[in-house]
C-alpha positions in Angstrom: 53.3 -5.0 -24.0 50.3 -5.2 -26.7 47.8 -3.2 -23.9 50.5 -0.9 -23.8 50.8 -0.6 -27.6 47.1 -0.3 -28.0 46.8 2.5 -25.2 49.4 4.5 -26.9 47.7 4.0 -30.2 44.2 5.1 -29.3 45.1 7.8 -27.2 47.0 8.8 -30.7 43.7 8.3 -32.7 41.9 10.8 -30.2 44.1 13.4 -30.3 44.8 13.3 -34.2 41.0 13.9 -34.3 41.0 17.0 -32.2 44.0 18.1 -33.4 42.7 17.6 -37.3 39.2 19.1 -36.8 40.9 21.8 -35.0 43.0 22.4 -38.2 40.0 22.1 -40.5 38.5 25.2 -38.4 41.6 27.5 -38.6 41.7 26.8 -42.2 37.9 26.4 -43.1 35.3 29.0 -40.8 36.5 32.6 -41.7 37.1 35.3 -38.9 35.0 38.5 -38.3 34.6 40.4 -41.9 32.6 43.7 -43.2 30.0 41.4 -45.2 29.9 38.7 -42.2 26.3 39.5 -40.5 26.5 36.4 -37.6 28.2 34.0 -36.8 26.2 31.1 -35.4 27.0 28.5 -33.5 25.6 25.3 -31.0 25.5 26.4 -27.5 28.1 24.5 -25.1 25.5 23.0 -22.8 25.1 20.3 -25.6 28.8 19.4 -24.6 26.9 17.6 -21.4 25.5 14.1 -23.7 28.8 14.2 -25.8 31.0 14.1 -22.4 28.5 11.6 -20.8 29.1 8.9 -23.7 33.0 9.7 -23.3 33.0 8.6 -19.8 30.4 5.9 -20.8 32.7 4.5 -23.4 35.8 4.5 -21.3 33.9 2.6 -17.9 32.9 0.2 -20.8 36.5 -0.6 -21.6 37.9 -1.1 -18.2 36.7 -4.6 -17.5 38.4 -5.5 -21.4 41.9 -5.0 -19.8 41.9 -8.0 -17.6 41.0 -10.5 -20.5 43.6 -12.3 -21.4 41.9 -13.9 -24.6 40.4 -11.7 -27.9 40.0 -8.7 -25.8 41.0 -6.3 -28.6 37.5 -7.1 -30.4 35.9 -6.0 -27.2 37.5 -3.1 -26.6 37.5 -1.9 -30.3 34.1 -1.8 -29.7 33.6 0.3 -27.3 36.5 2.6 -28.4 34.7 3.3 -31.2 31.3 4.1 -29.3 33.6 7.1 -27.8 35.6 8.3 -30.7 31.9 8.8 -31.9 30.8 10.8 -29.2 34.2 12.5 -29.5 33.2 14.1 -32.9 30.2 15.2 -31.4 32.0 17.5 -29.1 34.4 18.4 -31.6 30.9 19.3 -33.6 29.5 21.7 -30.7 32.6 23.2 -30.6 34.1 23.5 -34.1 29.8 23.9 -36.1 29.4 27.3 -37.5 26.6 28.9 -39.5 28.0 32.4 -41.4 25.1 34.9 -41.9 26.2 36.9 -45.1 23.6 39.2 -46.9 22.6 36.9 -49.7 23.5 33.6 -48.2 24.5 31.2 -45.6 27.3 29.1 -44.9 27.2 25.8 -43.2 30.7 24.4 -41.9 30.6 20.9 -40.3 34.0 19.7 -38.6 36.1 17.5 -41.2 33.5 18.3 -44.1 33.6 20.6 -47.0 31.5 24.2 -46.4 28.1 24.8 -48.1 27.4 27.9 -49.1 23.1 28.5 -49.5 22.1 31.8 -51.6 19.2 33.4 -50.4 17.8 33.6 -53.8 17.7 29.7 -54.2 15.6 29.3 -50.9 12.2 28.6 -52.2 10.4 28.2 -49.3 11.0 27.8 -45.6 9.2 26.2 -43.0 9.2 27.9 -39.6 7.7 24.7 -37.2 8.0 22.8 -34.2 11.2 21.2 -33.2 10.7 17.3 -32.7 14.6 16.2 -31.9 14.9 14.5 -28.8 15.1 16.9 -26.1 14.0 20.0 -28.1 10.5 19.5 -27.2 8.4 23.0 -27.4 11.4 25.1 -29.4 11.3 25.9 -33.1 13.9 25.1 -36.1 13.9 26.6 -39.5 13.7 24.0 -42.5 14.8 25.4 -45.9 14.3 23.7 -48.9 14.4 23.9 -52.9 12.0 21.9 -54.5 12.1 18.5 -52.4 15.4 19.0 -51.6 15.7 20.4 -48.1 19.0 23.1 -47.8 19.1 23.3 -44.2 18.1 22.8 -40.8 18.7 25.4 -38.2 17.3 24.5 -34.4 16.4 27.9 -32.3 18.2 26.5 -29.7 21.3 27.7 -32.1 22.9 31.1 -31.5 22.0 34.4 -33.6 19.1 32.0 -35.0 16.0 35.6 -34.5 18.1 37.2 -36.8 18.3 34.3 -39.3 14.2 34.4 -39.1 14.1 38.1 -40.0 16.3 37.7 -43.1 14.3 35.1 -44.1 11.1 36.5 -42.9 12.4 39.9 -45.0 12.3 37.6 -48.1 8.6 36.4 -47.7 9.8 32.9 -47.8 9.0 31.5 -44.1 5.5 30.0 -43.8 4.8 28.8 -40.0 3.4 25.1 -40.0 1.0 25.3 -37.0 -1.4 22.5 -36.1 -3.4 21.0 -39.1 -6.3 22.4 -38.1 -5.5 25.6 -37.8 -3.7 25.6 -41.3 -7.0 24.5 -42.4 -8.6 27.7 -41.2 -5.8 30.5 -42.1 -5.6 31.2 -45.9 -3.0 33.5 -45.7 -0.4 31.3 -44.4 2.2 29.6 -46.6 1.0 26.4 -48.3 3.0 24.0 -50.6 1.7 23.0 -54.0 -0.4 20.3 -54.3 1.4 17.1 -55.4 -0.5 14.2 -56.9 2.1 11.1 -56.4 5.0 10.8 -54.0 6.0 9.0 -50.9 6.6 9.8 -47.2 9.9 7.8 -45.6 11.8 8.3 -42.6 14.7 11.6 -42.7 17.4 10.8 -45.3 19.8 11.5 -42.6 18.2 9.2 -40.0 18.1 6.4 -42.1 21.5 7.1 -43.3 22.7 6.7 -39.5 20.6 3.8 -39.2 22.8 1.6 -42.3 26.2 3.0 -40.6 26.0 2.7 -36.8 23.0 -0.1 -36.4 23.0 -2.5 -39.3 27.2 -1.9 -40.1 28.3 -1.2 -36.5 26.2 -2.3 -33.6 24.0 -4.9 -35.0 27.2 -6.7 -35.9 29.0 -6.1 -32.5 25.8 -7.4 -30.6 25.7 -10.5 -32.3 29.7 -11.3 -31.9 29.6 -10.9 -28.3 26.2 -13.6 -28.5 28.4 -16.0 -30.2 31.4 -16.0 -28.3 29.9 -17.3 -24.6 33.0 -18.5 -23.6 34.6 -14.9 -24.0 32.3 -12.8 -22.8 30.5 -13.0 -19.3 26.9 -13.2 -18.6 26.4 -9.9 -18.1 27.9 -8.6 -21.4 25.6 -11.4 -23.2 22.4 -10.4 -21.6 23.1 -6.2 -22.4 24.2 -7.4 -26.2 20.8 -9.1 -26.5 19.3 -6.5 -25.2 20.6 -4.0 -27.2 19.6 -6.3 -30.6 16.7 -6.5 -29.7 15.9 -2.9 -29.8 18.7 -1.8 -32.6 17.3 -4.6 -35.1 13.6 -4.0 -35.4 14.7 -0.3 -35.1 16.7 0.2 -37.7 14.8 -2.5 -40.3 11.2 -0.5 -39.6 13.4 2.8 -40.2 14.5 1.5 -43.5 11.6 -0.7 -44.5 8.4 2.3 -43.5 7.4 4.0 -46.3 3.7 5.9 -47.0 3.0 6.0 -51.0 0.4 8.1 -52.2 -0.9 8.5 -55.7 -4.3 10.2 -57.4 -6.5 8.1 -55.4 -5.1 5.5 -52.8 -2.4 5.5 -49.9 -0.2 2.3 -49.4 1.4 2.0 -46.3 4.4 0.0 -45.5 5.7 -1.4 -42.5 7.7 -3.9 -40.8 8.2 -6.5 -41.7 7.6 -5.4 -45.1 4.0 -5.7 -45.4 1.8 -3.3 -47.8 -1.7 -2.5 -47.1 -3.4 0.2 -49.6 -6.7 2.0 -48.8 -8.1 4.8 -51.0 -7.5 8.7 -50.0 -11.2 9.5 -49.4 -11.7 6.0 -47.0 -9.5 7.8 -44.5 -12.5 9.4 -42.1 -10.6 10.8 -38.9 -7.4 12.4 -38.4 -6.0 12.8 -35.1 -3.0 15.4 -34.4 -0.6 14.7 -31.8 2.1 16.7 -30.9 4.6 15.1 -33.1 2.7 12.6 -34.9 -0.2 12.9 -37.0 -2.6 9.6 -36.7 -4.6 8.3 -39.7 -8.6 6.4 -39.1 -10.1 4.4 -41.9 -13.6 3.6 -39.6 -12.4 3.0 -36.2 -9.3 1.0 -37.3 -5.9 3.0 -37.3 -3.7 2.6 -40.5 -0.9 4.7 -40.0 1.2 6.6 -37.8 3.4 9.5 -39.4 5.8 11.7 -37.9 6.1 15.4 -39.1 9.1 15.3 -39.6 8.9 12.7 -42.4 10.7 13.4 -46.1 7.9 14.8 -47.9 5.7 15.2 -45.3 4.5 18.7 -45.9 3.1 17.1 -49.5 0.8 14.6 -47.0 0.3 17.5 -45.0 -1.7 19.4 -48.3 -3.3 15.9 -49.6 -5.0 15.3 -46.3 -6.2 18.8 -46.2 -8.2 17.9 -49.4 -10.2 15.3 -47.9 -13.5 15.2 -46.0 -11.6 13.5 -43.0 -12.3 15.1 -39.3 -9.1 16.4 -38.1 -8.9 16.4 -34.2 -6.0 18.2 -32.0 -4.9 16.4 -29.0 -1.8 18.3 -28.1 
């Protein structure tokens, strides 16, 4: 009676959360108007890794309803995993981007809009696209000050027209490979900043504190406690799975590059600091989305473009007497 309870329940759960996003849209994204340019949107193939962890989540919860003892734990677990990948397809479906004039507006499933004026775009970064996947496409990254507005993959519908406006503006600056930025004046540069620090995406270590360290982290270790519950095989995938999530997700939060006037410090895990100074850094190597940093012939750091504030790096290193080497 309680599997039957349960089934009713979060077969409920689901459906309020299509049913609720779905309301959000009808209420939320406007229809076809005289000042609406575009509308954008996510293209449906990305359905594909959202149905795939459906499918996933549900196999995982089939052994669950032959336990007899604390199987609800279990199966919360992996209930969860799927309402997660849920909202993802709700997000393919449901995400638009409105092209107006003089602004954008960004509509994410259960979340308020955000509205971006053109006019408070100060620059915008045309570069490569390093998500998983997206390997050899292009995004657009807008930002005001530090604080990045949006993020817009080319993979995303009506996103050529969303270059031209922008491009119409003279706010897009391509970031190519370092070394040809070093040899093309004309192309967009950001100022040069003296102190600041390079950390992993806000967003990605956001993720990292909600689903590793508060959701699967946690999970892992209850199945490793409980050996009489859980069979072997569940124990050896939870350990395997903390020992990837854990040093993951503490490097992700711990990683941090700080540079001032004239040194670098470099973080890492697990928690150790070594500083150098700017002009000991002799050899930088370019990858295709990693840059590589040489004191000598001993590497200090690696930094993904795709780093907060990693366009400031980006200008510092450009200062510097250091080779710069493309291996991409």
């Amino acid at each position: 009676m309680d599997k039957i309870i349960v089934s009713i329940t979060t077969a409920a759960i689901a459906l309020i959360l299509i049913l609720v996003s779905y309301l959000w849209y009808r209420l939320s994204v406007p229809t076809v108007q005289d000042d609406i340019l575009y509308i954008m949107r996510i293209p449906r193939r990305r359905l594909l890794l959202g149905i795939l962890g459906i499918l996933f989540g549900f196999a995982m919860t089939i052994p669950f309803w032959w336990e007899k003892d604390n199987w609800f734990t279990a199966f919360a677990f992996f209930y969860l995993f799927m309402l997660f990948y849920e909202y993802w397809c709700v997000m393919v479906l449901l995400w638009r981007c409105i092209i107006r004039e003089d602004s954008l507006t960004i509509y994410m499933p259960l979340l308020p809009a955000k509205e971006i004026k053109f006019h408070e775009i100060e620059y915008v970064y045309y570069t490569d696209n390093h998500t998983f996947g997206m390997s050899g496409q292009k995004k657009l990254e807008g930002y005001r000050g530090r604080k990045k507005l949006f993020s817009i993959e080319e993979e995303i519908y009506g996103f050529p027209l969303l270059y031209t406006l922008l491009d119409e503006r003279g706010i897009v600056g391509y970031v190519p490979s370092m070394e040809h930025l070093k040899k093309e004046d004309s192309l967009q540069r950001v100022s040069l900043v003296e102190s600041f620090t390079v950390t992993e995406k806000t967003e990605d270590r956001v993720k990292t504190v909600l689903i590793d360290l508060l959701f699967i982290v946690p999970c892992m270790a209850y199945v490793l406690w409980n050996r009489e519950e859980f069979e072997l095989i569940y124990q050896a995938a939870a350990l395997i799975m903390l020992l990837t999530f854990l040093p993951h997700a503490l490097s992700t939060l711990l990683w941090q590059v700080t540079v001032d006037y004239q040194t670098i410090s470099i973080r890492t895990f697990p928690g150790i600091t070594r500083t150098y100074e700017i002009r000991q850094i002799t050899e930088i190597i370019e990858l295709e989305n990693f840059i590589v940093l040489y004191v000598g012939k001993k590497k200090i750091a690696k930094i993904a473009k795709d780093s907060k504030n990693f366009p400031y790096l980006f200008e510092r290193l450009l200062q510097t007497e250091a080779e710069i080497y493309r291996k991409f």
